[in-house]
C-alpha angles and dihedrals in degrees: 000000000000090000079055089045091052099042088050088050092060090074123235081276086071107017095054097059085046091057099040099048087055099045086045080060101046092044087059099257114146114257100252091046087051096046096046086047103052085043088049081048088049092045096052097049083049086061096047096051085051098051094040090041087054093045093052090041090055096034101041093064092047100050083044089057092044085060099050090042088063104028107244116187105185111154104211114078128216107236090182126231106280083070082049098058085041095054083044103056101040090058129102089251096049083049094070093011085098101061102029084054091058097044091053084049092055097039087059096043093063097033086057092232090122142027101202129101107197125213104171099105088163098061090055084093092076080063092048086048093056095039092052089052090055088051093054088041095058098016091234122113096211093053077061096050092042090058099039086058090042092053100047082052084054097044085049090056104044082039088066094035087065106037098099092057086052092049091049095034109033098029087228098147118198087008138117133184106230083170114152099213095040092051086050093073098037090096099045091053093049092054099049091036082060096047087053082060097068100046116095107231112017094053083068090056113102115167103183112191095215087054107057085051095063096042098043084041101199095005094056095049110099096243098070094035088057092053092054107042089048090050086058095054087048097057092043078056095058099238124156127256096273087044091056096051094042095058094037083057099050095046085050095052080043084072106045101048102042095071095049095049082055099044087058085050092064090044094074092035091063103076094040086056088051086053100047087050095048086046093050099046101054093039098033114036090158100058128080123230125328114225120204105228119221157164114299082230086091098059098052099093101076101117091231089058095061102034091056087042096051093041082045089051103080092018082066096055092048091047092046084057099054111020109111120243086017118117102157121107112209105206113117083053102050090104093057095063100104077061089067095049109039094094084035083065096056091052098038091049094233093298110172097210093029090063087045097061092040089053089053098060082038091065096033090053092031088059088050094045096048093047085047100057090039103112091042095064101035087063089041080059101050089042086053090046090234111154119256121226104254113264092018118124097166128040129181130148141208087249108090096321090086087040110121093202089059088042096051091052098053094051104040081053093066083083087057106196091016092051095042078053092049096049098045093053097051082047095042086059105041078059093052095055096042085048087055091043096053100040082061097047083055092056 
C-alpha cells in the first residue's frame, strides 16, 4: 500500500511514462521503443497541465470578476478538482481503490466483459470519491468499497461502448476513455441526443466544427474562436482593453495548443497499441480487440469540444444565478469543462449544436447535482482533514461533485443491501451485453 501511495504521489506526469514503459515491455516492444514511448507519453501530459493550467490561470479571475461584477451570492464553493482527488484519495476507500480497480480490470479481461485495459491509475481516484461518498452515506466502509468496484466495472463498459466513436471522432486508434468523469455524462448524451432525434426541425440541424472552418476559412479556425470568445468573457468581466485582449489571445492560443499537445501524446501511445495487438493476437486468438484506456485529456482537442466548453464557460455562471434549487457556483473547474464533453462528442458525432444542447442539460442538472451533494462532501473534507476555503461552509466541484453517476450511487445506497442488489443487477447486465458484443466482434 505505501509503494501504491507513492506511485499515485508522482502525478500522471510521472506515473504515465512509468507505466507505459513497462506495459510497452511486457507487451514485447524493444526497450528503447518502450522508453521513448512512455517519455513521449510524459511529454505530452506535461503539455497538456501547462495549457490547461494556463487556460484555468487566465479564465478563474475572470469568472471571479464576473461574479463580483453581478453580484452573485451562491453559498457552495467550487474547490476544483484538484481538493476533490485529494479528498479522494485520503479517504478509507482511496486507500485500497488502486488495487481492487485493477482486479476488476483483470477479472473482465479474462472474463471477456470488457476490452479495455486501463492504464489511468491516476484517475482511480473518481471510483474512491465516490466510494468515500457512499461511506459517509451509509456509514459502512464495505458498501464504499462495493460501489467504488462497481463503478470502475460500469466505466470499463461504457469505455468500450464508445471506443469506436473515439476511434472515428477523436482519431484516437487502439484507446479508450475509461474516465470517470467523461463516462458519467454518456447516458445522459445518449438520452438527450435521442430525443433530438424526434423534433422536427431541429432533428435536420447539423452544425459540424470542421465545417464551418472550412467554410468561415480563418474565422472558423479555433484560434481565432477562442479569441474571440475569450475577448467576450473578458469584457462581461469588466477588464480593460489590454485585459480583454490578454485573455482573447490566451484562450486562442488554448485552442490551438491543446490539440497538439494531444496529438504528441498519441504519438508515444502508437507503438505501445501495436504492441498490445500484436500481444493480443498471438496470446489471445479468441478475443476481439484490446483498447488502451486513458485519460480523457487526450480526447479534448476535438474542436467541438472546445468550442461548446469555452461558449459553456460564462453561460454556466449565468445559469448558476438564476436557476432555481441551485446554489453551487461553478467557478475553480471551469477549466475542466472539455472533461465533461470529450465521450458527448462520440455520440453527438461531432455535432457542433447537438453538444450544445446536450451541454446545456449537462450544466442545468450538473448545478443541482453539485448543490445536492453538497453536505456530503463537505463532511467527506473535514473527515479527510483537507482545509476549507475561509469562509467557506459548503464545498462541492464540477469534478465529480456535479457527476450524475456519483450522484445516482449515492442515492440509490441509501437502500444498503437493496441498493448494492440493485446495482449489481443493472451491472450484471450491462456485462452480460458487452460479453454478448464482443463475442460477436470476435466472430
Amino acid at each position: 500500500m505505501e509503494f501504491l501511495n507513492y506511485l499515485v504521489g508522482l502525478g500522471a506526469s510521472v506515473m504515465m511514462p512509468l507505466i507505459i514503459t513497462l506495459l510497452g515491455l511486457v507487451m514485447g516492444a524493444k526497450f528503447g521503443k518502450a522508453l521513448r514511448a512512455g517519455l513521449t507519453v510524459g511529454v505530452g501530459f506535461i503539455g497538456l497541465n501547462l495549457v490547461i493550467g494556463l487556460l484555468g490561470g487566465n479564465l478563474g479571475p475572470a469568472v471571479q470578476q464576473m461574479v463580483t461584477n453581478y453580484g452573485l451570492s451562491l453559498t457552495v464553493i467550487d474547490v476544483g478538482w484538484p481538493a476533490a482527488a485529494a479528498i479522494a484519495f485520503a479517504s478509507q476507500v482511496g486507500a485500497l481503490i488502486i488495487p481492487i480497480a485493477l482486479a476488476v480490470n483483470v477479472v473482465m479481461i479474462l472474463t471477456k466483459t470488457t476490452q479495455t485495459v486501463n492504464i489511468d491509475v491516476w484517475n482511480f481516484w473518481h471510483y474512491a470519491f465516490t466510494g468515500a461518498l457512499v461511506t459517509f452515506a451509509t456509514n459502512d466502509l464495505v458498501y464504499g468499497l462495493i460501489v467504488a468496484a462497481i463503478q470502475a466495472a460500469i466505466t470499463l463498459i461504457l469505455a468500450d461502448w464508445t471506443a469506436k466513436g473515439v476511434e472515428e471522432y477523436n482519431g484516437l486508434q487502439g484507446v479508450s476513455i475509461p474516465h470517470g468523469l467523461s463516462v458519467a455524462f454518456v447516458p445522459v448524451a445518449l438520452v438527450v441526443n435521442k430525443v433530438l432525434d424526434y423534433i422536427p426541425g431541429i432533428n435536420k440541424i447539423n452544425i459540424d466544427a470542421e465545417g464551418v472552418q472550412k467554410r468561415f476559412g480563418v474565422f472558423g479556425e479555433p484560434i481565432l474562436v477562442g479569441t474571440v470568445l475569450g475577448a467576450v468573457i473578458g469584457a462581461l468581466a469588466g477588464y480593460d482593453v489590454k485585459g480583454i485582449l490578454n485573455l482573447g489571445i490566451t484562450m486562442g492560443a488554448s485552442l490551438v495548443l491543446i490539440p497538439k499537445m494531444a496529438g504528441l501524446l498519441m504519438e508515444g501511445l502508437i507503438p505501445i497499441s501495436d504492441a498490445a495487438s500484436t500481444f493480443v493476437e498471438k496470446r489471445f486468438k479468441s478475443n476481439s480487440k484490446i483498447y488502451i484506456g486513458l485519460d480523457a485529456a487526450v480526447g479534448i482537442g476535438h474542436p467541438t469540444t472546445l468550442a461548446v466548453s469555452l461558449i459553456l464557460v460564462p453561460l454556466s455562471v449565468a445559469i448558476a444565478a438564476v436557476l432555481p434549487g441551485n446554489q453551487f457556483l461553478p467557478f475553480a473547474d471551469l477549466a475542466v469543462l472539455p472533461f465533461l464533453f470529450v465521450l458527448v462528442v462520440p455520440i453527438t458525432k461531432g455535432d457542433l449544436f447537438r453538444t450544445l444542447v446536450v451541454g446545456l442539460v449537462i450544466v442545468v442538472t450538473g448545478l443541482w447535482i453539485s448543490t445536492d451533494i453538497a453536505p456530503l462532501l463537505t463532511q467527506a473534507a473535514a473527515d479527510a482533514g483537507f482545509t476549507m476555503p475561509v469562509g467557506a461552509d459548503l464545498i462541492s466541484s464540477i469534478a465529480d461533485g456535479s457527476s450524475p453517476l456519483s450522484w445516482a450511487f449515492v442515492k440509490v445506497m441509501d437502500l444498503k443491501l437493496i441498493g448494492v442488489a440493485v446495482l449489481a443487477a443493472i451491472t450484471g447486465a450491462m456485462a452480460f451485453v458487452n460479453f454478448k458484443r464482443i463475442k460477436a466482434q470476435s466472430k
